[in-house]
mmCIF file of the N, C-alpha and C atoms, coordinates in Angstrom:
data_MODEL
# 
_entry.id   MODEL 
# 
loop_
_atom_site.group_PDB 
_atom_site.id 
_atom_site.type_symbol 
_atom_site.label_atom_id 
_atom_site.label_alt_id 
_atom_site.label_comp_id 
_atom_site.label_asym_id 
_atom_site.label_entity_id 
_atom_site.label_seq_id 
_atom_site.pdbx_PDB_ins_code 
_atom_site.Cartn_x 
_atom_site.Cartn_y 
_atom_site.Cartn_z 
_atom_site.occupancy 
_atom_site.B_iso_or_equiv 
_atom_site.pdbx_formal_charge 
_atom_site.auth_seq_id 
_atom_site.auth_comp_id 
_atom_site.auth_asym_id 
_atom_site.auth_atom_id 
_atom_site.pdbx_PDB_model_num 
ATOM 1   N N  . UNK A 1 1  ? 152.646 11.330 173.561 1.00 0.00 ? 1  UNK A N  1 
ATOM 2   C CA . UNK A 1 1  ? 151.901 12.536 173.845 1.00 0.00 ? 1  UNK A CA 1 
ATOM 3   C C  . UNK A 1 1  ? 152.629 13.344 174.908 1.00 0.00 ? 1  UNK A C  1 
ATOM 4   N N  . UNK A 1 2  ? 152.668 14.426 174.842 1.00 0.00 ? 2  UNK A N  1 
ATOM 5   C CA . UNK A 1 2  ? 153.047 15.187 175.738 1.00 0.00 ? 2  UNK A CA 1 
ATOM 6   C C  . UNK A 1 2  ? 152.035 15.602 177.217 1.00 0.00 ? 2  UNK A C  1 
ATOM 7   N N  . UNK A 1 3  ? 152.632 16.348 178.182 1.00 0.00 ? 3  UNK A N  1 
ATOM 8   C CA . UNK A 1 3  ? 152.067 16.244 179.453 1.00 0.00 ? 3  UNK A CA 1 
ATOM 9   C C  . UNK A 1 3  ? 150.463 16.787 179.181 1.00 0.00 ? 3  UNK A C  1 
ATOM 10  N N  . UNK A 1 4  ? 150.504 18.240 178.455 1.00 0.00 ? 4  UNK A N  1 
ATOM 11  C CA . UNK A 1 4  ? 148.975 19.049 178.581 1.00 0.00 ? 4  UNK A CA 1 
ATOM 12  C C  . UNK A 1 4  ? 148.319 18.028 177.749 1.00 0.00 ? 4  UNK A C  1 
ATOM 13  N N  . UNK A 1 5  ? 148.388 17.542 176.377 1.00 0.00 ? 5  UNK A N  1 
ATOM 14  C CA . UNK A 1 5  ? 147.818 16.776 175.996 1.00 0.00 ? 5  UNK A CA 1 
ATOM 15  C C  . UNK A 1 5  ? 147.431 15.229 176.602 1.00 0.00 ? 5  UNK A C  1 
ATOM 16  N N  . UNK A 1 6  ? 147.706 14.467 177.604 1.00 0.00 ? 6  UNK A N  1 
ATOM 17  C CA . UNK A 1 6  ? 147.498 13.883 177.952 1.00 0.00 ? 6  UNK A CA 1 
ATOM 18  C C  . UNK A 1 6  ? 146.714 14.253 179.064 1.00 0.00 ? 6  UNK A C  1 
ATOM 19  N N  . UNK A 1 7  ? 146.481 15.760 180.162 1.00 0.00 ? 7  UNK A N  1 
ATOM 20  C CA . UNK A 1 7  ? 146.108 15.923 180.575 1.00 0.00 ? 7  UNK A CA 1 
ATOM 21  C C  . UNK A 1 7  ? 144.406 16.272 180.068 1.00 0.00 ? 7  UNK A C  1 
ATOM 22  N N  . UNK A 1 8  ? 144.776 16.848 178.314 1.00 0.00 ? 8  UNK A N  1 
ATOM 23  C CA . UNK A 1 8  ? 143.348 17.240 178.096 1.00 0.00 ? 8  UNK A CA 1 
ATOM 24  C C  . UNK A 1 8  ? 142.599 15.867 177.732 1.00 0.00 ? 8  UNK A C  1 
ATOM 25  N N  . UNK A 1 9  ? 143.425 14.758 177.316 1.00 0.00 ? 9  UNK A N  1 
ATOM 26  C CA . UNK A 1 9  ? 142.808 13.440 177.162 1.00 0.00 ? 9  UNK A CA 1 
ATOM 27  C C  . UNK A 1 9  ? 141.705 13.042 178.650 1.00 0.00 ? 9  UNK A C  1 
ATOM 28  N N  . UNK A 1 10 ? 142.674 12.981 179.617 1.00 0.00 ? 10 UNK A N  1 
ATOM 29  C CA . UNK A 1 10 ? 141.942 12.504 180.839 1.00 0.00 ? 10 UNK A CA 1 
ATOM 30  C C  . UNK A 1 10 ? 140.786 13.184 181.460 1.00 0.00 ? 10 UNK A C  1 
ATOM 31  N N  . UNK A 1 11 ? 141.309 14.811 181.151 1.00 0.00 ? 11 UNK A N  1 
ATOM 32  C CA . UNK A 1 11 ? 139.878 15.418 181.145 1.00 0.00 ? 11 UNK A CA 1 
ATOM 33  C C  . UNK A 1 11 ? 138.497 15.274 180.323 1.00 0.00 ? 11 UNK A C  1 
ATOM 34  N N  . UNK A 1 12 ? 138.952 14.921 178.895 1.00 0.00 ? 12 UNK A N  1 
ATOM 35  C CA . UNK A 1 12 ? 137.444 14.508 178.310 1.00 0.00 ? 12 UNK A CA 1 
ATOM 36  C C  . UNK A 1 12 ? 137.300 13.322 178.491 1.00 0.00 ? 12 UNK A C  1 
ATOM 37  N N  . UNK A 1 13 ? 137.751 12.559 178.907 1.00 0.00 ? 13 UNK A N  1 
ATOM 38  C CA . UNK A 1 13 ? 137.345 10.857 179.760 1.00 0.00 ? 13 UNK A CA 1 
ATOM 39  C C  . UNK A 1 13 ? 136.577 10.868 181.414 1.00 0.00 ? 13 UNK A C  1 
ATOM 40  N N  . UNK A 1 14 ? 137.220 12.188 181.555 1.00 0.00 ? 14 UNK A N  1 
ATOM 41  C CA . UNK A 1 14 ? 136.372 12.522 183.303 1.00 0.00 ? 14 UNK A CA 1 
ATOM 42  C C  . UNK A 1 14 ? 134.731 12.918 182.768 1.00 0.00 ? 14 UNK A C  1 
ATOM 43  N N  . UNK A 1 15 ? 135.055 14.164 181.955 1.00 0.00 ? 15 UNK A N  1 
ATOM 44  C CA . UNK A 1 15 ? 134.075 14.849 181.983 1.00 0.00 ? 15 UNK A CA 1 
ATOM 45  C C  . UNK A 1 15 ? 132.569 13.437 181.414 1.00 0.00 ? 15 UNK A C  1 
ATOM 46  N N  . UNK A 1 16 ? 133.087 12.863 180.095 1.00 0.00 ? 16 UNK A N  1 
ATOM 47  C CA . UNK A 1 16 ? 132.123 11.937 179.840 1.00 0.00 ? 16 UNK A CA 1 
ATOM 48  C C  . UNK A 1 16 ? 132.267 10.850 180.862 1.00 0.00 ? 16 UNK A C  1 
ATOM 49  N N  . UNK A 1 17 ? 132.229 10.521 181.819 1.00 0.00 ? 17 UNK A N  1 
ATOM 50  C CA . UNK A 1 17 ? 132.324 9.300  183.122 1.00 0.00 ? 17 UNK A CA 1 
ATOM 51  C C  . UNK A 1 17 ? 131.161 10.204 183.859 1.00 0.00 ? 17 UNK A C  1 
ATOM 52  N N  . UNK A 1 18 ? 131.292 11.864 184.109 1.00 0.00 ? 18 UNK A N  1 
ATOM 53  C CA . UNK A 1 18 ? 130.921 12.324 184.617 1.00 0.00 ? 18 UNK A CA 1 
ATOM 54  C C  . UNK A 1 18 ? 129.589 12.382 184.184 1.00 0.00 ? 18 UNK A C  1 
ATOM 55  N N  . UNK A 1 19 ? 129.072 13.002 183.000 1.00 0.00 ? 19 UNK A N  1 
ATOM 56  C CA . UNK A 1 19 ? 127.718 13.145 182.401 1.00 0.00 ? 19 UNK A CA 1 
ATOM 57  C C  . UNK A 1 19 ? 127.172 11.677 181.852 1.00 0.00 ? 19 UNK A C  1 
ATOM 58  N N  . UNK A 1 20 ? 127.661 10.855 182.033 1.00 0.00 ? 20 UNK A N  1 
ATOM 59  C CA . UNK A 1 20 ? 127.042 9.306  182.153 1.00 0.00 ? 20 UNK A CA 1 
ATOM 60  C C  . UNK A 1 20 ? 126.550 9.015  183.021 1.00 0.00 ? 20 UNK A C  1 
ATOM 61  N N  . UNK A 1 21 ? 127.124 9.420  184.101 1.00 0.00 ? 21 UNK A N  1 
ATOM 62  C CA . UNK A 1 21 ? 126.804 9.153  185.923 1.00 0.00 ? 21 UNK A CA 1 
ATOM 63  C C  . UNK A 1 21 ? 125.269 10.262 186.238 1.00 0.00 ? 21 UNK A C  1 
ATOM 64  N N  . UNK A 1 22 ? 125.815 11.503 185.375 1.00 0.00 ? 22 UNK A N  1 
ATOM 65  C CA . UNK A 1 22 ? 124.810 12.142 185.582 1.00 0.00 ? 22 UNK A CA 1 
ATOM 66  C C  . UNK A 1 22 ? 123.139 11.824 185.028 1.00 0.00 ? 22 UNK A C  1 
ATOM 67  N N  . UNK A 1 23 ? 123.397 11.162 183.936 1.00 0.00 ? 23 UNK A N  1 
ATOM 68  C CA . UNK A 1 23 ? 122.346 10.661 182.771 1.00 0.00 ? 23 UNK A CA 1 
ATOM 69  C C  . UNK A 1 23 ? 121.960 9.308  183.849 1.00 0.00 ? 23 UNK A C  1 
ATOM 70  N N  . UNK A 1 24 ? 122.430 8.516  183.724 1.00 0.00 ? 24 UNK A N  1 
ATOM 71  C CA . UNK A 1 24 ? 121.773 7.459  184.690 1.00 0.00 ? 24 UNK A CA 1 
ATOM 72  C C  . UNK A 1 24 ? 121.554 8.024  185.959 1.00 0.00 ? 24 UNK A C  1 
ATOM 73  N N  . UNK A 1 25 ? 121.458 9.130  186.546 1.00 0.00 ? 25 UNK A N  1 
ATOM 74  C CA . UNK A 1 25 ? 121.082 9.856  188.129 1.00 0.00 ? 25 UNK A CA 1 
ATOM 75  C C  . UNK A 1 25 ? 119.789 10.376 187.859 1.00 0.00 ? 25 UNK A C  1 
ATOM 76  N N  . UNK A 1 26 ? 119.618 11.051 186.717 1.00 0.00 ? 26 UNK A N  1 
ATOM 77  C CA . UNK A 1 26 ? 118.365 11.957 185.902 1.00 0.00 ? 26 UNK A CA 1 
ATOM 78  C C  . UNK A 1 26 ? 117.408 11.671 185.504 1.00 0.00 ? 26 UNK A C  1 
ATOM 79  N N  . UNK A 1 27 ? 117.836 9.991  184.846 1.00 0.00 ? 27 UNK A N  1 
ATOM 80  C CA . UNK A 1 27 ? 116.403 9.135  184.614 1.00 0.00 ? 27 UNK A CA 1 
ATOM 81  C C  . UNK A 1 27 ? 115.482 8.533  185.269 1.00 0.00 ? 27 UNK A C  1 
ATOM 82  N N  . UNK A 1 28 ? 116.140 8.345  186.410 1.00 0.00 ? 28 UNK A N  1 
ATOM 83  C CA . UNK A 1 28 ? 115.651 7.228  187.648 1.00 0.00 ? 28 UNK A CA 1 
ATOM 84  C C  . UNK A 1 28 ? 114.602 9.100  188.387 1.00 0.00 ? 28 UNK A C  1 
ATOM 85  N N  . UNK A 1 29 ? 114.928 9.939  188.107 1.00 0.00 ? 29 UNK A N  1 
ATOM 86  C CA . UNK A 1 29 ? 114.357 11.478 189.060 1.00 0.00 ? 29 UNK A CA 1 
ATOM 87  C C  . UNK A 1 29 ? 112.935 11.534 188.124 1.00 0.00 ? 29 UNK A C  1 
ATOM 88  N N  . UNK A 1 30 ? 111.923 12.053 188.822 1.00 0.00 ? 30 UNK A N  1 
ATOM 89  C CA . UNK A 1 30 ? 110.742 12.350 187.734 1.00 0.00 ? 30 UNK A CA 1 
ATOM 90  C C  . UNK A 1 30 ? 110.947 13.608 187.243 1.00 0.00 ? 30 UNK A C  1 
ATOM 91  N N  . UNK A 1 31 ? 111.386 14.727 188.255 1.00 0.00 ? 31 UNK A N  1 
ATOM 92  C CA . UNK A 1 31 ? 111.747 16.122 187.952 1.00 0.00 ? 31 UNK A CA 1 
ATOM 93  C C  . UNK A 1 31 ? 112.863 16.163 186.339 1.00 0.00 ? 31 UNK A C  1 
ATOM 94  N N  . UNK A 1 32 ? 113.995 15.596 186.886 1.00 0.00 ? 32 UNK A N  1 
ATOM 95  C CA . UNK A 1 32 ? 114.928 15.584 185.354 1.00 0.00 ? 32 UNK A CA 1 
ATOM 96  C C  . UNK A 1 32 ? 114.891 14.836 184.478 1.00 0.00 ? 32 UNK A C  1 
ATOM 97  N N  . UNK A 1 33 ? 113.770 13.903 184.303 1.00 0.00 ? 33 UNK A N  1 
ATOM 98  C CA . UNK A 1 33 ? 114.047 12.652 183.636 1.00 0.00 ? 33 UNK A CA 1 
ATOM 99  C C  . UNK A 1 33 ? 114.529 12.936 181.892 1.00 0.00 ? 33 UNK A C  1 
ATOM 100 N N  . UNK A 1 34 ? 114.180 14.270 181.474 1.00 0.00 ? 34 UNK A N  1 
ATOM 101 C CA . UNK A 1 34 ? 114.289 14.387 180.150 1.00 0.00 ? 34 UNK A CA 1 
ATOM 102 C C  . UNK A 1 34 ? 116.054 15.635 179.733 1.00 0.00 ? 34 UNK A C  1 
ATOM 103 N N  . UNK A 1 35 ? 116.254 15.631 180.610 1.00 0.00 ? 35 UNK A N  1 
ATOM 104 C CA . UNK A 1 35 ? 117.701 15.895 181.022 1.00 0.00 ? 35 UNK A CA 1 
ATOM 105 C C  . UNK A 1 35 ? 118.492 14.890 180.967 1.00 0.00 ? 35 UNK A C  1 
ATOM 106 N N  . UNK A 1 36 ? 118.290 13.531 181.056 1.00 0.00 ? 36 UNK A N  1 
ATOM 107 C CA . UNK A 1 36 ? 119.089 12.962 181.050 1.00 0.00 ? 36 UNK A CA 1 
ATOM 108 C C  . UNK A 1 36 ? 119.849 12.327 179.496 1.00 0.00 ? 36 UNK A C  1 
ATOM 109 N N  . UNK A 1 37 ? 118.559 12.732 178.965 1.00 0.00 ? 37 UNK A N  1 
ATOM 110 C CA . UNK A 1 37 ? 119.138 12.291 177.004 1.00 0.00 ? 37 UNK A CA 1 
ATOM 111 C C  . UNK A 1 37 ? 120.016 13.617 177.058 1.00 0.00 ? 37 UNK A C  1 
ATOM 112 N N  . UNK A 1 38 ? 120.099 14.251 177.119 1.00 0.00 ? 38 UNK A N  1 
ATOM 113 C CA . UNK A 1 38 ? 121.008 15.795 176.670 1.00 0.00 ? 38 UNK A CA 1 
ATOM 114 C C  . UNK A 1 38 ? 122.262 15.376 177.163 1.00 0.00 ? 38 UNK A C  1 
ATOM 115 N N  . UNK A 1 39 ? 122.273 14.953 179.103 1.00 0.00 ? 39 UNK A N  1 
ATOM 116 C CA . UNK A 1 39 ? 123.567 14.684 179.154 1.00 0.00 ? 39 UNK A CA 1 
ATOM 117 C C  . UNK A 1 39 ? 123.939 13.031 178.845 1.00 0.00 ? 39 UNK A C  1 
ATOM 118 N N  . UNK A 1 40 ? 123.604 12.176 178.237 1.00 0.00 ? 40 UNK A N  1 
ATOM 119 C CA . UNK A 1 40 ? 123.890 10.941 177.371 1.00 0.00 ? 40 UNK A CA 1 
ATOM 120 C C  . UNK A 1 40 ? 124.747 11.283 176.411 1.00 0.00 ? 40 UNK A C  1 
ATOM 121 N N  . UNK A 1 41 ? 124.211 12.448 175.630 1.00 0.00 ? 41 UNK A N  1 
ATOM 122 C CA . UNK A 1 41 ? 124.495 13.099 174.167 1.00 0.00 ? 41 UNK A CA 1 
ATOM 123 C C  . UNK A 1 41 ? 125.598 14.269 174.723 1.00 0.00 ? 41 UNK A C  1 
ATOM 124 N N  . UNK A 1 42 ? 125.844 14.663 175.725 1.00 0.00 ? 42 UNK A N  1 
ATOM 125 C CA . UNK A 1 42 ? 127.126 15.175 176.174 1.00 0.00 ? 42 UNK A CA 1 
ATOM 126 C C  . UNK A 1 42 ? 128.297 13.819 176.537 1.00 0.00 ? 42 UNK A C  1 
ATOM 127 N N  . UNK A 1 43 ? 127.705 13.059 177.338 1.00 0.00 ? 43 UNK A N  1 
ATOM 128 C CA . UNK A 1 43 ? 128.901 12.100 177.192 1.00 0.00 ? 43 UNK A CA 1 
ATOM 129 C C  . UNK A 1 43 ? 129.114 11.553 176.332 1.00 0.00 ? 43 UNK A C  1 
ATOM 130 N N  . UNK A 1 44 ? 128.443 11.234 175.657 1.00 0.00 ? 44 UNK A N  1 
ATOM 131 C CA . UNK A 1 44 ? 128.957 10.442 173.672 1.00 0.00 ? 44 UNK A CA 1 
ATOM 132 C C  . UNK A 1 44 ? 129.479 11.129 173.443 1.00 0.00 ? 44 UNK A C  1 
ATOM 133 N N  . UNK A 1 45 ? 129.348 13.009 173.561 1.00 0.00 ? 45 UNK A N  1 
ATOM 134 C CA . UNK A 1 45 ? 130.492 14.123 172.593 1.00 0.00 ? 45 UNK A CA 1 
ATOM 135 C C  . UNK A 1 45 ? 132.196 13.816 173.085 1.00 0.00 ? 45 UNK A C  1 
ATOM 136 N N  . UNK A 1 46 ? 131.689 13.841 174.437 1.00 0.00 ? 46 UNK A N  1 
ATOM 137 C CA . UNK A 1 46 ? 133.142 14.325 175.216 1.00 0.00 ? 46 UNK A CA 1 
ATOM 138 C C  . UNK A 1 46 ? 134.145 12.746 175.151 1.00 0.00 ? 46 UNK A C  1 
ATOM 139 N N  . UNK A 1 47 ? 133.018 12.140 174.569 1.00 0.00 ? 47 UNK A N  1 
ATOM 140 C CA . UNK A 1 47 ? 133.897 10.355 174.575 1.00 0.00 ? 47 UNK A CA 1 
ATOM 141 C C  . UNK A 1 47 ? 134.757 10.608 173.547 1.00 0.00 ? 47 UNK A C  1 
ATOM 142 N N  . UNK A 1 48 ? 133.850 11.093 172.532 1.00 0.00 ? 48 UNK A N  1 
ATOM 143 C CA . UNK A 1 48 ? 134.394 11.088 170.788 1.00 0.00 ? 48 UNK A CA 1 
ATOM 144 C C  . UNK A 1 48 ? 135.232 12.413 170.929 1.00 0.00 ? 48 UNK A C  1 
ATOM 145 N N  . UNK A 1 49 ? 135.238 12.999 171.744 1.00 0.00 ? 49 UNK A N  1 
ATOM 146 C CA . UNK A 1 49 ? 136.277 13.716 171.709 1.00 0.00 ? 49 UNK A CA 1 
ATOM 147 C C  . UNK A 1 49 ? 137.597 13.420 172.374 1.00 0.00 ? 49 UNK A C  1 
ATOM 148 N N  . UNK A 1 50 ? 137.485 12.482 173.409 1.00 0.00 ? 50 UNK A N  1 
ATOM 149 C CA . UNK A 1 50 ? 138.642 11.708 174.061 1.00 0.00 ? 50 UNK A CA 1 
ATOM 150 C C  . UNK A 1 50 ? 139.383 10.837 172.892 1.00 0.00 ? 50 UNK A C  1 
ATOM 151 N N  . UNK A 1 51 ? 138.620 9.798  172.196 1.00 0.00 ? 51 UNK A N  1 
ATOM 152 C CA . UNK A 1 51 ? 138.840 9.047  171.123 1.00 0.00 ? 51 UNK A CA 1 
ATOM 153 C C  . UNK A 1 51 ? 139.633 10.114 170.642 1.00 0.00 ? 51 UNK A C  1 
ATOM 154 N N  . UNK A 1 52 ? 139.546 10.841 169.519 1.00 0.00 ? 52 UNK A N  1 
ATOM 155 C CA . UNK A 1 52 ? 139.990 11.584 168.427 1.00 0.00 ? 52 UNK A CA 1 
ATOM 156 C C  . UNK A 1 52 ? 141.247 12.306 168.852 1.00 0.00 ? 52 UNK A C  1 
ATOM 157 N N  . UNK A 1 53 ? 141.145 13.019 170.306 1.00 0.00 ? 53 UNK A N  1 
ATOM 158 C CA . UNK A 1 53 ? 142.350 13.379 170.714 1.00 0.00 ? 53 UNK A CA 1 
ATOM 159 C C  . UNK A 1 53 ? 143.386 13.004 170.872 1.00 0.00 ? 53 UNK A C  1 
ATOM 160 N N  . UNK A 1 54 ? 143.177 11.401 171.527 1.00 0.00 ? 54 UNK A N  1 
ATOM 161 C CA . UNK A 1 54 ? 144.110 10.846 171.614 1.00 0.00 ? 54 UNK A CA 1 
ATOM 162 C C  . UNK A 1 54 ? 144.759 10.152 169.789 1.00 0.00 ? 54 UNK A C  1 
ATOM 163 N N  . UNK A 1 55 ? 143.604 9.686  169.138 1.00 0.00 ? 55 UNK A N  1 
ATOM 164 C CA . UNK A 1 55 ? 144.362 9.325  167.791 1.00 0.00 ? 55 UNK A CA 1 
ATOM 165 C C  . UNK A 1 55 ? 145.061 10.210 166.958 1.00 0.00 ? 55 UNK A C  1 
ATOM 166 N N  . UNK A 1 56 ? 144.495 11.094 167.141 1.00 0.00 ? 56 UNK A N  1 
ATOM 167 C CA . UNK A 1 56 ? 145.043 12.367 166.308 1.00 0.00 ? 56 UNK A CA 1 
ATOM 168 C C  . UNK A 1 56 ? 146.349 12.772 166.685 1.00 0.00 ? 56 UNK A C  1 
ATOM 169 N N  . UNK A 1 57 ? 147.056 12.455 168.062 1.00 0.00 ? 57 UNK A N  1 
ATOM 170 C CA . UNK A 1 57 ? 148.200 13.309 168.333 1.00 0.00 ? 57 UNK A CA 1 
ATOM 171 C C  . UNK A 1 57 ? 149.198 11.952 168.516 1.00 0.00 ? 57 UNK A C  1 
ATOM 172 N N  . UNK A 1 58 ? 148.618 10.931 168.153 1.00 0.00 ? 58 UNK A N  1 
ATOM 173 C CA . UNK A 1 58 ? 149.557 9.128  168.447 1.00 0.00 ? 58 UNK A CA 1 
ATOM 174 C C  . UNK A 1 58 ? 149.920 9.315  166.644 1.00 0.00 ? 58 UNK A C  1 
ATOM 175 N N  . UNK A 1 59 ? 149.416 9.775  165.814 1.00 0.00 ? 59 UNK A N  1 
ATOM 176 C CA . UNK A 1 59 ? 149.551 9.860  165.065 1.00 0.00 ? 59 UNK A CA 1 
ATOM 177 C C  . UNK A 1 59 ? 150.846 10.667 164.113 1.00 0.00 ? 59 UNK A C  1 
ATOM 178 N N  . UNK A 1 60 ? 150.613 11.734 164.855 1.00 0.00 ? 60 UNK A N  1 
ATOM 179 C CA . UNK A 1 60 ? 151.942 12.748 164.326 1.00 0.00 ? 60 UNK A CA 1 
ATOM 180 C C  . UNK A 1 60 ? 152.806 12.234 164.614 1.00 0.00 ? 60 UNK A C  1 
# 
């Protein structure tokens, strides 16, 4: 992989670390508790988007 692409890899591995952290912060709150499925379902995206990025370009 090249440099930007490896950079956009690590970024969708931050970002979903990030909205995981956020989802388990949201549930435990009474105020956000139903915020926290939305960002669950943002970090599953940004995972499966880490996954795919990286297979897709190991590939070529």
């Amino acid at each position: 992989m090249k440099d930007k692409e490896k950079i956009a890899f690590y970024c969708y591995l931050v970002a979903s670390i990030c909205f995981f952290i956020s989802a388990i912060i949201n549930f435990f709150s009474s105020e956000t508790k139903y915020l926290s499925v939305t960002h669950l379902c943002l970090g599953a995206a940004f995972l499966c988007l880490a996954s795919t990025h990286k297979k897709d370009k190991d590939e070529k």
